[in-house]
Structures are given as C-alpha cells and as structure tokens.
C-alpha positions in Angstrom: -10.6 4.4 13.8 -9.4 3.4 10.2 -9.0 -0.8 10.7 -8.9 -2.5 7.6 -6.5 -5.0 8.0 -7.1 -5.6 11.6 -7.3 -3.4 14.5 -4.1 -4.7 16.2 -2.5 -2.3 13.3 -4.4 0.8 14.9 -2.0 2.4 17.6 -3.4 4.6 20.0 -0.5 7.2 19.3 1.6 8.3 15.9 3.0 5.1 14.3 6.8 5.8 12.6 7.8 3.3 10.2 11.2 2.6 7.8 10.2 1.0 4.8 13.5 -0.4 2.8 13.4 -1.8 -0.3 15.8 -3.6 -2.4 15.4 -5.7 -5.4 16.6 -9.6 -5.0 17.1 -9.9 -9.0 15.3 -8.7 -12.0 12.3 -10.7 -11.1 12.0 -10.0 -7.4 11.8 -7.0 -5.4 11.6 -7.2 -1.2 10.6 -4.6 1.3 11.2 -4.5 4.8 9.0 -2.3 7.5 11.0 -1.5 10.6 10.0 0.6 13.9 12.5 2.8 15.0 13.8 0.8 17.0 14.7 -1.4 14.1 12.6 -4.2 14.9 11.6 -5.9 12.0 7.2 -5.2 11.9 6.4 -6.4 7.9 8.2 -7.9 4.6 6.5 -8.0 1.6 7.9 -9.6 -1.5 7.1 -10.5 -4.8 7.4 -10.3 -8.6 8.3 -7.9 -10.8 6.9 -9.4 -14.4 4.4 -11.9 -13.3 1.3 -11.3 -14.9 -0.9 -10.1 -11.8 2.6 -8.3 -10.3 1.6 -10.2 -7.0 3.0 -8.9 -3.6 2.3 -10.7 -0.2 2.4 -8.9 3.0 4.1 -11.1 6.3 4.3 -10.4 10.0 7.7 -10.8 11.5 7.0 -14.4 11.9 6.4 -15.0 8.1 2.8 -15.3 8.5 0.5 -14.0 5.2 -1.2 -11.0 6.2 -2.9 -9.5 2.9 -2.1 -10.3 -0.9 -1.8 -7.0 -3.3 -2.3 -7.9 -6.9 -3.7 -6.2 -10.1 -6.7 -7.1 -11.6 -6.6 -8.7 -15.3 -4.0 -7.9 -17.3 -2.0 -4.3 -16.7 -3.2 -1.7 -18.9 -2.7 1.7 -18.8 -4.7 2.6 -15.8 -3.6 0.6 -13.1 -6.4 -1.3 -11.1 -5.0 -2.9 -7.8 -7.2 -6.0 -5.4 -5.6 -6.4 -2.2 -7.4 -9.9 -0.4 -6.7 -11.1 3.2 -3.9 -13.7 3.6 -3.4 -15.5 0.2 -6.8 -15.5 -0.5 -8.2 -14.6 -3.9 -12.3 -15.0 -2.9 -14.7 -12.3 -3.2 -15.6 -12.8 0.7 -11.9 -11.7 1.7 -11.4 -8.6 -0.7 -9.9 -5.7 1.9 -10.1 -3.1 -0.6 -9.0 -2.3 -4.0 -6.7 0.8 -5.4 -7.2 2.2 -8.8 -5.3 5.4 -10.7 -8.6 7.9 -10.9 -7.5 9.8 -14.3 -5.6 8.0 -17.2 -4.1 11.2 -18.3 -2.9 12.2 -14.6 0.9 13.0 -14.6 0.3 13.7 -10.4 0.3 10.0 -9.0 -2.5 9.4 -7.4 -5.2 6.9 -6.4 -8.3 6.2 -4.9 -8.9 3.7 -2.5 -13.0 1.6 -2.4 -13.5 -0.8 0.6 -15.8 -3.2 -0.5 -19.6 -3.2 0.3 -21.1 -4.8 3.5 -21.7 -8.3 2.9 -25.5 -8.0 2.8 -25.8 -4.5 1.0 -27.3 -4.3 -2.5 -26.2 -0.8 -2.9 -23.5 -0.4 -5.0 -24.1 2.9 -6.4 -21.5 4.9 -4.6 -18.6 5.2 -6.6 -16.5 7.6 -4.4 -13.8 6.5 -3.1 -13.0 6.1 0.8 -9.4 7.3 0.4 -7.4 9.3 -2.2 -3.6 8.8 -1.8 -1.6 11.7 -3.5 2.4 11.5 -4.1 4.8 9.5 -4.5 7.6 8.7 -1.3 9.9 10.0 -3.0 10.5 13.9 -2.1 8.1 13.2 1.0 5.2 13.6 -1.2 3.5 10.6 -0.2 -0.4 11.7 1.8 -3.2 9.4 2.1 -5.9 11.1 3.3 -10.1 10.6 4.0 -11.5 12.6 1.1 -15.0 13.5 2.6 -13.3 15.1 5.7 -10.1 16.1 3.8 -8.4 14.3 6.8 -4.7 13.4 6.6 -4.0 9.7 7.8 -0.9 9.2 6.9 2.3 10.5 5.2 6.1 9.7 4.3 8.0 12.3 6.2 11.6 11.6 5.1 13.2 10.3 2.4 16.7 8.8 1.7 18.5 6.6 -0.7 20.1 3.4 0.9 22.0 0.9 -1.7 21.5 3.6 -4.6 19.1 3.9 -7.6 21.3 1.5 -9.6 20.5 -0.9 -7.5 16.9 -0.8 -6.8 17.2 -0.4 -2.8 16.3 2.6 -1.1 14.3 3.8 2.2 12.0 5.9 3.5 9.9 6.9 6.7 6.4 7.5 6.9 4.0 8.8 9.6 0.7 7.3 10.6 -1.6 9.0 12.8 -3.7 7.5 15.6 -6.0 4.8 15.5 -5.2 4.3 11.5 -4.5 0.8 10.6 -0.2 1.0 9.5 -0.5 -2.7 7.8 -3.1 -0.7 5.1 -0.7 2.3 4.8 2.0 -0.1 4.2 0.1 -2.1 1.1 -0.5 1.1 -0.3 2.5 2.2 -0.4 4.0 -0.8 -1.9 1.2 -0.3 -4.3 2.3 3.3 -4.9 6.0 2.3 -5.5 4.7 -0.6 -8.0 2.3 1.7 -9.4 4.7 4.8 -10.1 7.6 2.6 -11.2 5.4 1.0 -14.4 5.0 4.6 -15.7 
C-alpha cells in the first residue's frame, strides 16, 4: 500500500478519475477530480503568478486536504513542497517533487517522502517515486523506481473548453491500494510544472 495522504485514498481495486481544469482568469486556475460517475472527489485551486505558485487540495466538502507550493523563488529547476492541510511546518511536509536534470527536455520528476521523524539518516538521496510524461498524449506514469512498478497513469486524454481557453480534461488510472489524493497533487504539479517551460 502507497498512503501518503491518508489511507482512505487507497482503494482496494483500480481507481478511475476525470481531472478538468479550466482557468478562472489570468491569475487563477481551478481543477476538478470526478469519479465516473461524475461525483465531484477533489478541487484544487490556486494562483498562477504568486510567488510560491500555491495550490490547495479540498474534499468535496471544501475541507483542506494538502497544500502544493514551490520552494523559494522559481528557478530553472523546479523544486515543489506539498504539506498537509494549509500547513507550512516541517512536522506536516508529505513529500516534495523536484525536476531531476536541468537540461531534461522529457518532463519528469522525482518524488522524496520525508524522513521518519526520529531518523538521523539523511543520506539517501534516491527518490521514492519518478513520474515520467506529461497528461497530455496519455504520457503521464508514476511509477516506484526500485521495483520499476507502475502506480499510476493518465489513460485518456481530451480537450474540453479548448486550449485558448485554458480548460481541458483528462482520465487517469490508479492501481490498488495507491493513495489517488497523492496521484492527484502530482499531477497538478506536473501540469504547473510543464506549463512554466
């Protein structure tokens, strides 16, 4: 079992989602995650140009599930902290996202959970997932690197509003017992990332 965000995200079968996104103004973009039944699982929202590009991840009931923001100022190589709820402590970091090559033209990134709480050991600077692909073209994979183990991927792709417009969707797979709110933030993460380049 993958559970990162909580294990109430880890179904015991394949996990479809629709991801639609649309862009509220030149400042705001919003996503919505569906089932397929079209019941409304996630929204995440957030700004465009702040500084920290901040995104929040709700429930259906408008409850703060995780925060996605980048660390610092945005440089070149894109370095993403995603915290529980609102939170910005240390204590409530879920993981952080981070492009692996500067001169990469494949999007891709790699994906550290932070260290047990009462672990000095630091040393280990592989990463605990790789995520390769964008969702457009259905090239989206996250995947366990050690195992080369596929967790997740974006299995269809279609445009919904137009380009011009910022909205499109997408569907994306996620296999059993692998936490879908943690898919979710990195795919929003993917999408923000892929869209500075």
């Amino acid at each position: 079992m993958v559970s990162v965000v909580g294990e109430m995200f880890c179904n015991p079968y394949t996990t479809e989602l629709v991801v639609r996104r649309r862009r509220e103004s030149l400042k705001r973009e919003h996503y919505d995650v569906f089932d397929l039944s079209d019941n409304l699982i996630f929204t995440v929202e957030g700004g465009i140009w702040n500084i920290r590009r901040k995104r929040v991840l709700r429930d259906a009931t408008g409850i703060p599930l995780l925060s996605m923001r980048t660390k610092g100022l945005v440089t070149m190589r894109y370095k993403w902290e995603v915290y529980k709820g609102e939170s910005t402590e240390s204590e409530d970091l879920l993981f952080s996202a981070r492009e692996p090559n500067l001169l990469s033209f494949k999007p891709s990134l790699d994906v550290t959970l932070p260290p047990p709480q009462n672990s000095t050991d630091i040393s280990s600077i592989a990463p605990d997932f790789q995520t390769f692909g964008r969702y457009i073209g259905s090239s989206f994979k996250l995947f366990e690197p050690i195992h080369n183990t596929l967790l997740a991927e974006v299995v269809h792709d279609f445009s919904w509003g137009g380009p011009i417009k910022g909205s499109y969707s997408f569907k994306v797979r996620v296999n059993p017992y692998i936490d879908f709110a943690f898919v979710v933030a990195l795919l929003v993460i993917t999408d923000d990332t892929s869209n500075l380049r």
